[in-house]
mmJSON file of the N, C-alpha and C atoms, coordinates in Angstrom:
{"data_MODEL":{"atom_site":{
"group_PDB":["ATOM","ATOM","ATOM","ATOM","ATOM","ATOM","ATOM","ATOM","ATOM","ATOM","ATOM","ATOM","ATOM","ATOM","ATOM","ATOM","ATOM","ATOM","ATOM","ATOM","ATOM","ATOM","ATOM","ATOM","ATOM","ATOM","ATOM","ATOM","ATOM","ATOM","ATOM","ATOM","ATOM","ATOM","ATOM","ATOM","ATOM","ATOM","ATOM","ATOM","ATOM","ATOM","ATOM","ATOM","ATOM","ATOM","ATOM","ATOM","ATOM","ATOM","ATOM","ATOM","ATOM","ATOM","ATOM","ATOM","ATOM","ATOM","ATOM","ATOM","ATOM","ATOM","ATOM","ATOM","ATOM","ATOM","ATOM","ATOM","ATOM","ATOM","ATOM","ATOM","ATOM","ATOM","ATOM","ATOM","ATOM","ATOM","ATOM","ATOM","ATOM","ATOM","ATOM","ATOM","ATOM","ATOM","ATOM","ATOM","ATOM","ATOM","ATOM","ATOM","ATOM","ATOM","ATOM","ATOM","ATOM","ATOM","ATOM","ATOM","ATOM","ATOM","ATOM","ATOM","ATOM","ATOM","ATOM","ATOM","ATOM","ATOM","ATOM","ATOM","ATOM","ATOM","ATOM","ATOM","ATOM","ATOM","ATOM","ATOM","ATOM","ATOM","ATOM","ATOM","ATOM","ATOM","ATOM","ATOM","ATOM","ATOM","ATOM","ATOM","ATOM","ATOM","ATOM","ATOM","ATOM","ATOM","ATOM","ATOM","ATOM","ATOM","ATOM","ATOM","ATOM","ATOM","ATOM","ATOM","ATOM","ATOM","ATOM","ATOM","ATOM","ATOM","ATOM","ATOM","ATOM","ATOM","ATOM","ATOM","ATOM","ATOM","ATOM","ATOM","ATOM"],
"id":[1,2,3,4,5,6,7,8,9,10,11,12,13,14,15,16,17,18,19,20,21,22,23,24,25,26,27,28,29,30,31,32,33,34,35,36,37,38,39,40,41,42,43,44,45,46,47,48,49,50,51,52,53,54,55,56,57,58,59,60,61,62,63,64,65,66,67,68,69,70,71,72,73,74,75,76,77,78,79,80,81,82,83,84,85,86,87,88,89,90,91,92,93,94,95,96,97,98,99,100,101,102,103,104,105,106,107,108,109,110,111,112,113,114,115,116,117,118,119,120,121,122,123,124,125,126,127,128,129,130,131,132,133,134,135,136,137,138,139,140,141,142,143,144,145,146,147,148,149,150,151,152,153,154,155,156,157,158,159,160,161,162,163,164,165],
"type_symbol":["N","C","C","N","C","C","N","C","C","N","C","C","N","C","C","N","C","C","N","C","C","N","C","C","N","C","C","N","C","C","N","C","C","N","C","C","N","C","C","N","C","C","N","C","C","N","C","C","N","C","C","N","C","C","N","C","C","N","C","C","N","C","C","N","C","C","N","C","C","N","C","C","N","C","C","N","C","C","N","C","C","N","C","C","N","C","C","N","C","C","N","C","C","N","C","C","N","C","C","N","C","C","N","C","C","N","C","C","N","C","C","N","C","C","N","C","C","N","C","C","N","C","C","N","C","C","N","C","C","N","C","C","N","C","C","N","C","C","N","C","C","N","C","C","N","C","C","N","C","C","N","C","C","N","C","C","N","C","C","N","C","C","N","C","C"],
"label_atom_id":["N","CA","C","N","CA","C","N","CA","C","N","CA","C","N","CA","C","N","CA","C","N","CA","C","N","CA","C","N","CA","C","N","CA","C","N","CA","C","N","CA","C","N","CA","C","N","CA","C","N","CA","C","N","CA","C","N","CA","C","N","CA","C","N","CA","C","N","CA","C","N","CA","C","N","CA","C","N","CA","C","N","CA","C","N","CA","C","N","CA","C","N","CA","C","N","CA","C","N","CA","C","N","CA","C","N","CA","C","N","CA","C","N","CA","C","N","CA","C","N","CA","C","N","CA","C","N","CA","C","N","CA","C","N","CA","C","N","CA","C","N","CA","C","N","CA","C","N","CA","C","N","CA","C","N","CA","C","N","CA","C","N","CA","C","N","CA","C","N","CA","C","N","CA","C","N","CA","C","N","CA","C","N","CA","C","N","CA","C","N","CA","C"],
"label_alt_id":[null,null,null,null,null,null,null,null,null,null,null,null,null,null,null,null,null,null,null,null,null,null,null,null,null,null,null,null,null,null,null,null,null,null,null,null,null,null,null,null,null,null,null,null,null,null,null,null,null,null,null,null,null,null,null,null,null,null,null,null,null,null,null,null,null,null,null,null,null,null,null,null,null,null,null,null,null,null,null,null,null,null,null,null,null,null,null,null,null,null,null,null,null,null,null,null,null,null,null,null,null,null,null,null,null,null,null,null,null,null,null,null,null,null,null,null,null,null,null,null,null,null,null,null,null,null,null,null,null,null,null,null,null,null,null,null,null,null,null,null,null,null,null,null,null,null,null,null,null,null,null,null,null,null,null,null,null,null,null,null,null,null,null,null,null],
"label_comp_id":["UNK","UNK","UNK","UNK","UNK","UNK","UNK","UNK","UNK","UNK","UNK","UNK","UNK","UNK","UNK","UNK","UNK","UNK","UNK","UNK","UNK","UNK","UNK","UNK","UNK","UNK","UNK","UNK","UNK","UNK","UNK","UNK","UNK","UNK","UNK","UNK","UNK","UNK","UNK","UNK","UNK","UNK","UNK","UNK","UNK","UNK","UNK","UNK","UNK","UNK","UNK","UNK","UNK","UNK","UNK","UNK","UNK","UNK","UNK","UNK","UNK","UNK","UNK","UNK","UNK","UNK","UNK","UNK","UNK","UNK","UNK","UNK","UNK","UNK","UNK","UNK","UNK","UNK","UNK","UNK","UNK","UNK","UNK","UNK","UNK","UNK","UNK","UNK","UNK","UNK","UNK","UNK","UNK","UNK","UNK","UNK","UNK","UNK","UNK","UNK","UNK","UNK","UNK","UNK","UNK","UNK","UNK","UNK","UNK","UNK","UNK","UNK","UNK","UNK","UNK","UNK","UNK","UNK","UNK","UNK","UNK","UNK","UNK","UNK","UNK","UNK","UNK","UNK","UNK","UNK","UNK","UNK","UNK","UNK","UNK","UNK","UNK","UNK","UNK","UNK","UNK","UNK","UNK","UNK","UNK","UNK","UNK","UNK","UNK","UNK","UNK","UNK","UNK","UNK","UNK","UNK","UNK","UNK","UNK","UNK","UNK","UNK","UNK","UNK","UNK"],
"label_asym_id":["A","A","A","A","A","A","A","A","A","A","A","A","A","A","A","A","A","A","A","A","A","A","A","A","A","A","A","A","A","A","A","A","A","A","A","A","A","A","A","A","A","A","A","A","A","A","A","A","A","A","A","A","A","A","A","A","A","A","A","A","A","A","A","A","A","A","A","A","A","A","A","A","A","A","A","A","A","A","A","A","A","A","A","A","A","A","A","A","A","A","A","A","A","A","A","A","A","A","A","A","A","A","A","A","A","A","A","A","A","A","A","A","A","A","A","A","A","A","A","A","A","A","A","A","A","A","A","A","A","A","A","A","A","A","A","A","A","A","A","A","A","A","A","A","A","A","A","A","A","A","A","A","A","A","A","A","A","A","A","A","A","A","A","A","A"],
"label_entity_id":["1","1","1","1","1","1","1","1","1","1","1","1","1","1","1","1","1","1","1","1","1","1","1","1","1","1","1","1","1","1","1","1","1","1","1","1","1","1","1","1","1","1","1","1","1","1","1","1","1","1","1","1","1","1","1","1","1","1","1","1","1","1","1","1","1","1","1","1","1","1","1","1","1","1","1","1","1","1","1","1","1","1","1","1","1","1","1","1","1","1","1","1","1","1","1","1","1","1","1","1","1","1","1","1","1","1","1","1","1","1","1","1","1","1","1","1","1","1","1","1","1","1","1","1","1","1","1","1","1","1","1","1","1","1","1","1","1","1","1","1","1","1","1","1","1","1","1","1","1","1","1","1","1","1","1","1","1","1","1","1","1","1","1","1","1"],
"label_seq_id":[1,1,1,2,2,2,3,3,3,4,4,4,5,5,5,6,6,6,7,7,7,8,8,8,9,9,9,10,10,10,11,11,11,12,12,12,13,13,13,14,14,14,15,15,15,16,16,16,17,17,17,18,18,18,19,19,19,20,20,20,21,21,21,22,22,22,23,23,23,24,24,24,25,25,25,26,26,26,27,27,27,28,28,28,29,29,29,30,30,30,31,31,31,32,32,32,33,33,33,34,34,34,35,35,35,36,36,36,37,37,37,38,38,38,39,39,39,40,40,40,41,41,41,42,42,42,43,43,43,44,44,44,45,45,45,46,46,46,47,47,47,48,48,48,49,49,49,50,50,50,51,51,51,52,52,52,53,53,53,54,54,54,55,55,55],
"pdbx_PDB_ins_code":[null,null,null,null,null,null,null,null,null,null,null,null,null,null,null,null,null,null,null,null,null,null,null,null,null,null,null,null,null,null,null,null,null,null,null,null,null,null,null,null,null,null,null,null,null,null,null,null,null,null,null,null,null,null,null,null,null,null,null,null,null,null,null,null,null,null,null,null,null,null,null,null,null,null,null,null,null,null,null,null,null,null,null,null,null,null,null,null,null,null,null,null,null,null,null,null,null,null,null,null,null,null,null,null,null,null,null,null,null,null,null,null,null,null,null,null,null,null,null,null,null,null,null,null,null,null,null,null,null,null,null,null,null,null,null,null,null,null,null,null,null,null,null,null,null,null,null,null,null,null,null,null,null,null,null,null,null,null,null,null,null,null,null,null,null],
"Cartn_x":[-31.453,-30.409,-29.181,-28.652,-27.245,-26.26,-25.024,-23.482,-23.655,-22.809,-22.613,-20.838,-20.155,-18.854,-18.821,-17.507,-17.609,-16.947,-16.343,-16.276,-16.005,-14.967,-14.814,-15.584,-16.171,-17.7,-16.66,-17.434,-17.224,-17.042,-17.678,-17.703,-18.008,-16.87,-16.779,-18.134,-18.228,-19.267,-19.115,-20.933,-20.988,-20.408,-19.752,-19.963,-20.8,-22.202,-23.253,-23.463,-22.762,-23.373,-22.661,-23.038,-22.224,-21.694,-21.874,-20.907,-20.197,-19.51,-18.702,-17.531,-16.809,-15.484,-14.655,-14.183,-13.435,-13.327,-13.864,-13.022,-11.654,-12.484,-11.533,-10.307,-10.589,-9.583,-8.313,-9.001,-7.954,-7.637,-7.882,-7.34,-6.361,-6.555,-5.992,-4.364,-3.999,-3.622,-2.498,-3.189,-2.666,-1.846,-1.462,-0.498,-1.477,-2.391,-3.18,-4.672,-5.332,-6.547,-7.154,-8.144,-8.72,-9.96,-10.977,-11.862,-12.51,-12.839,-13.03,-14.271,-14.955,-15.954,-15.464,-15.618,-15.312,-16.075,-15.203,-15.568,-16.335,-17.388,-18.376,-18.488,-18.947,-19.883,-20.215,-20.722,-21.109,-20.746,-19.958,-19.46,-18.19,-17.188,-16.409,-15.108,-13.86,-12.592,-11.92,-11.508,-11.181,-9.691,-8.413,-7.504,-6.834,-5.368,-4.557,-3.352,-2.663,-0.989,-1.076,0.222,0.579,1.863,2.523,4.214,4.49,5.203,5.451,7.324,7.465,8.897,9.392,10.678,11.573,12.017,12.491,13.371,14.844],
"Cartn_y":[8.649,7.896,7.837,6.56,6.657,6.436,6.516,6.596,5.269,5.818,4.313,4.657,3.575,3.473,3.72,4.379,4.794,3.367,3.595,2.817,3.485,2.779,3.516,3.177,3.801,3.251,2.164,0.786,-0.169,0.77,1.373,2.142,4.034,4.377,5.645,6.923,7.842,8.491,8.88,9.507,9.952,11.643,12.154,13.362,14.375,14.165,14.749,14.501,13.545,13.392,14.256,14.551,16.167,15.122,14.004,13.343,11.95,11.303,10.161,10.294,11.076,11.594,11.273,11.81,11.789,10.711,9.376,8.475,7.849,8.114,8.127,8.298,9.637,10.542,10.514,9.829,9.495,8.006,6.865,5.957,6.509,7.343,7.336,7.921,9.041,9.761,9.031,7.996,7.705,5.989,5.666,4.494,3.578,4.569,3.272,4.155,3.792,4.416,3.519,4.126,3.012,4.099,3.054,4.157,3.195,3.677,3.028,3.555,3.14,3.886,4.398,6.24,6.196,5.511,5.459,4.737,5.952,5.645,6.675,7.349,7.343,8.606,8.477,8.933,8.973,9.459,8.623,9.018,8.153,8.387,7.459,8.334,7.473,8.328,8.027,8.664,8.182,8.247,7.819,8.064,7.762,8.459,8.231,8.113,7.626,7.673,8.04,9.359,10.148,9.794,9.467,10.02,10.654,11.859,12.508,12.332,13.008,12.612,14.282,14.087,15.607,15.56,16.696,16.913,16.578],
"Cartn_z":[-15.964,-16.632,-15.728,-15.193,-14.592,-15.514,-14.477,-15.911,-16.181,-16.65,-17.644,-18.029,-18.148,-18.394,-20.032,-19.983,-21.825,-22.02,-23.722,-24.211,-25.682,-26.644,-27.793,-28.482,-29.774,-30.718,-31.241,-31.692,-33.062,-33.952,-34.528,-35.63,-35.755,-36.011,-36.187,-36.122,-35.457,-35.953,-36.78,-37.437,-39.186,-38.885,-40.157,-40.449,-39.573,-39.808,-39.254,-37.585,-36.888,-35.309,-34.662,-33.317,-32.69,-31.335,-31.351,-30.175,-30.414,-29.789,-30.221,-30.088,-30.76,-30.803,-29.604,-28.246,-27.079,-27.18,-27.01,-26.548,-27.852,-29.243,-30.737,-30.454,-30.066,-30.158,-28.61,-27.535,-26.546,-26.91,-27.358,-27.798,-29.122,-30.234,-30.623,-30.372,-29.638,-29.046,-27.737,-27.205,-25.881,-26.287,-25.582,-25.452,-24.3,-23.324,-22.802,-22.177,-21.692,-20.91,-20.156,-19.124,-18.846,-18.115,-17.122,-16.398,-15.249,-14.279,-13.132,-12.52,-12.066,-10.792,-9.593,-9.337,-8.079,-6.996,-5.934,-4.346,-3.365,-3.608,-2.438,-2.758,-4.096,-4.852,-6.273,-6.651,-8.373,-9.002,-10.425,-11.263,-11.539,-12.07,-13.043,-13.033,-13.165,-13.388,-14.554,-15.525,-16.793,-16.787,-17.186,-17.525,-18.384,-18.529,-20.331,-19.674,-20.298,-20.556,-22.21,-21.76,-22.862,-23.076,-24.026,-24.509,-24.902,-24.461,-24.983,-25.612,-26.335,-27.443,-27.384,-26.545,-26.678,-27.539,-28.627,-29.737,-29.333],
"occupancy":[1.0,1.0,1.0,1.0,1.0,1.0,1.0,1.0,1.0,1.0,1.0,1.0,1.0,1.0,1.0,1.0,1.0,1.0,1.0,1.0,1.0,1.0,1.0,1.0,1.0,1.0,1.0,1.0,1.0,1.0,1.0,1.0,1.0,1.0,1.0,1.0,1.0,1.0,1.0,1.0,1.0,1.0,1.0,1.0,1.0,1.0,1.0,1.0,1.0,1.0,1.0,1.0,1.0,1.0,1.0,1.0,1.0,1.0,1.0,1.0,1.0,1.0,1.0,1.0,1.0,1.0,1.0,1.0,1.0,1.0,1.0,1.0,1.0,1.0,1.0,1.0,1.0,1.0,1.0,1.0,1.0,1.0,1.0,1.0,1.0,1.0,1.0,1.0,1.0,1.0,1.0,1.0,1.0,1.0,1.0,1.0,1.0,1.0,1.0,1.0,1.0,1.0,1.0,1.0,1.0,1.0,1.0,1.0,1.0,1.0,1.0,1.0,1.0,1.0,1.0,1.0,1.0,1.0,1.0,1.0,1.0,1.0,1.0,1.0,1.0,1.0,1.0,1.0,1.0,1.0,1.0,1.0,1.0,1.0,1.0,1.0,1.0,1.0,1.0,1.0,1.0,1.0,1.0,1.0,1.0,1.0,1.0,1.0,1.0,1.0,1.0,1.0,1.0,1.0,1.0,1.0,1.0,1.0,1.0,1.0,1.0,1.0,1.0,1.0,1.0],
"B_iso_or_equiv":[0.0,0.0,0.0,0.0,0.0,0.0,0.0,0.0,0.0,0.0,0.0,0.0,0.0,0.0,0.0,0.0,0.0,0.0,0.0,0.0,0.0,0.0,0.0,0.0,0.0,0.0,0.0,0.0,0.0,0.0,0.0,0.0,0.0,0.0,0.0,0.0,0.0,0.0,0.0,0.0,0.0,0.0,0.0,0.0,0.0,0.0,0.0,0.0,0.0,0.0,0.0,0.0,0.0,0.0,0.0,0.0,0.0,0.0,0.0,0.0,0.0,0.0,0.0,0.0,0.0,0.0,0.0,0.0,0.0,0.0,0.0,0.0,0.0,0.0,0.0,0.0,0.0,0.0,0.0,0.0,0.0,0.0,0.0,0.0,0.0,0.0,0.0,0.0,0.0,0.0,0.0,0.0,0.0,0.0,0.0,0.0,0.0,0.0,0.0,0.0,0.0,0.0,0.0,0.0,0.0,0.0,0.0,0.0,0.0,0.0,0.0,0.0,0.0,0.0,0.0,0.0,0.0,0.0,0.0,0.0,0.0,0.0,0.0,0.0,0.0,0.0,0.0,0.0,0.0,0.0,0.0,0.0,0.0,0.0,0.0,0.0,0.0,0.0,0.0,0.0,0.0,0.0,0.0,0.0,0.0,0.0,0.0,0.0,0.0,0.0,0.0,0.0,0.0,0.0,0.0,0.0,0.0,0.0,0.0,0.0,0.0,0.0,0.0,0.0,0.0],
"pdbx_formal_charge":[null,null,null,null,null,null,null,null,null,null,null,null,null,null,null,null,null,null,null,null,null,null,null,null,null,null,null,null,null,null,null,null,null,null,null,null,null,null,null,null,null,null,null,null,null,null,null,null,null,null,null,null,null,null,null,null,null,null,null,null,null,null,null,null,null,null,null,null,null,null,null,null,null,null,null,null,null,null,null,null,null,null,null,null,null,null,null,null,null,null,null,null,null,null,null,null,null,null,null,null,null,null,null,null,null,null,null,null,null,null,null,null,null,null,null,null,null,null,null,null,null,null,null,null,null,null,null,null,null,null,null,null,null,null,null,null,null,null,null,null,null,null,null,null,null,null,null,null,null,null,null,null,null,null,null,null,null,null,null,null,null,null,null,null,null],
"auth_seq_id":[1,1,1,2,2,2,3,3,3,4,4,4,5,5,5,6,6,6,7,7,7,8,8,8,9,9,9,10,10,10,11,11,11,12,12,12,13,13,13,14,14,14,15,15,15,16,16,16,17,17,17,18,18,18,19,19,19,20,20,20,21,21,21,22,22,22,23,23,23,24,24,24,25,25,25,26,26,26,27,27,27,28,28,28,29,29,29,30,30,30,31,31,31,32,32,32,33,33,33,34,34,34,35,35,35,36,36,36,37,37,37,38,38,38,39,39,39,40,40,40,41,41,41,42,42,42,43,43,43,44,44,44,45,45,45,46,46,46,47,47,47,48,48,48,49,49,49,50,50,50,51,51,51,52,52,52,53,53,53,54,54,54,55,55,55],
"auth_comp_id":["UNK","UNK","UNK","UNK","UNK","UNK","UNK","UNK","UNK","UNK","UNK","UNK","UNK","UNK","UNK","UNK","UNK","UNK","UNK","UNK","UNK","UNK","UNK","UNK","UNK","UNK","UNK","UNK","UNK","UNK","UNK","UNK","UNK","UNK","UNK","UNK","UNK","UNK","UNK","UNK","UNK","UNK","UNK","UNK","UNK","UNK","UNK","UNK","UNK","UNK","UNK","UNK","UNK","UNK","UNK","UNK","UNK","UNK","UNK","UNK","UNK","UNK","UNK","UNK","UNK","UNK","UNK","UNK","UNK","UNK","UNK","UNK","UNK","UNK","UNK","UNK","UNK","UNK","UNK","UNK","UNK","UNK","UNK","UNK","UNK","UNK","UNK","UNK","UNK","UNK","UNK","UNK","UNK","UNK","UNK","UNK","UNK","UNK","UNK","UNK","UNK","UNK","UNK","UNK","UNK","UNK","UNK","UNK","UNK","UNK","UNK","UNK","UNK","UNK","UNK","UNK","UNK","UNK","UNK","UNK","UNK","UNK","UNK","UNK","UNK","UNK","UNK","UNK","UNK","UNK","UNK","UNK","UNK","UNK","UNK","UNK","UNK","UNK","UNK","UNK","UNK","UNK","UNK","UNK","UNK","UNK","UNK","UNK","UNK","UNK","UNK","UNK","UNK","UNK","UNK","UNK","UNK","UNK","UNK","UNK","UNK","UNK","UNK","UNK","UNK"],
"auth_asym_id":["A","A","A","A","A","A","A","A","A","A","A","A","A","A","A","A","A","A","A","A","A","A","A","A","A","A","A","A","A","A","A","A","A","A","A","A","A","A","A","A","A","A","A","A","A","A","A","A","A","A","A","A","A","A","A","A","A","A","A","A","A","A","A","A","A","A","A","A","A","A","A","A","A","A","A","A","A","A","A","A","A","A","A","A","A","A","A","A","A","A","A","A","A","A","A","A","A","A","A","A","A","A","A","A","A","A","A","A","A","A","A","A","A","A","A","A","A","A","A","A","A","A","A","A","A","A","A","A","A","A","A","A","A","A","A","A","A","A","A","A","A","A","A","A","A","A","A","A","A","A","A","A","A","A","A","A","A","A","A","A","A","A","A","A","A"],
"auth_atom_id":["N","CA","C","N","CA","C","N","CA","C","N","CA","C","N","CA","C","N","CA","C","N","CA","C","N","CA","C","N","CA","C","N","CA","C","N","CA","C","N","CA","C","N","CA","C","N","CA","C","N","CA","C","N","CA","C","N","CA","C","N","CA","C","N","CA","C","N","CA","C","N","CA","C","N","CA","C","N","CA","C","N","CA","C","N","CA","C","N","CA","C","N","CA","C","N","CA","C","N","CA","C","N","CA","C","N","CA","C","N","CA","C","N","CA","C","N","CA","C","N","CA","C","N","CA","C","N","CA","C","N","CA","C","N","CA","C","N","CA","C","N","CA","C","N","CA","C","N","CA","C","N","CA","C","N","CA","C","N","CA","C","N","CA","C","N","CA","C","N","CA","C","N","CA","C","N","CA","C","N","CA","C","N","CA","C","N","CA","C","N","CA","C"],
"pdbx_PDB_model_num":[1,1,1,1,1,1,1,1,1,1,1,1,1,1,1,1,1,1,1,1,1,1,1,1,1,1,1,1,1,1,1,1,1,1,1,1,1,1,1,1,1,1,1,1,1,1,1,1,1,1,1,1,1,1,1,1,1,1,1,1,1,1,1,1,1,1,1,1,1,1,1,1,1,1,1,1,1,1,1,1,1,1,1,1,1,1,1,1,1,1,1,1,1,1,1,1,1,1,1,1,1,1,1,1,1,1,1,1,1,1,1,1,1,1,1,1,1,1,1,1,1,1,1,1,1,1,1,1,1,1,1,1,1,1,1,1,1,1,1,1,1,1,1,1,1,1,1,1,1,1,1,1,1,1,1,1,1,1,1,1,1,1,1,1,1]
}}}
């Protein structure tokens, strides 16, 4: 099996599934993301922009 680029589900996982979640939960969380293929080698780079808010 090769990678494969994520992607957030259409539709939520159930209760019962033990994966899905991470990407939910960094869209929900983040202001942007994205993910790329690295250059000269295998595998993928994922990233977020966070805001954070000082008191």
């Amino acid at each position: 099996m090769g990678e494969q680029m994520p992607a957030v589900r259409a539709v939520p996982p159930s209760g019962d599934e033990v994966a899905g979640r991470g990407l939910v939960l960094v869209a929900a969380l983040c202001q942007e993301w994205g993910v790329s293929d690295r250059k000269g080698a295998q595998g993928k780079t994922v990233w977020a922009v966070v805001v954070t808010v000082t008191p």
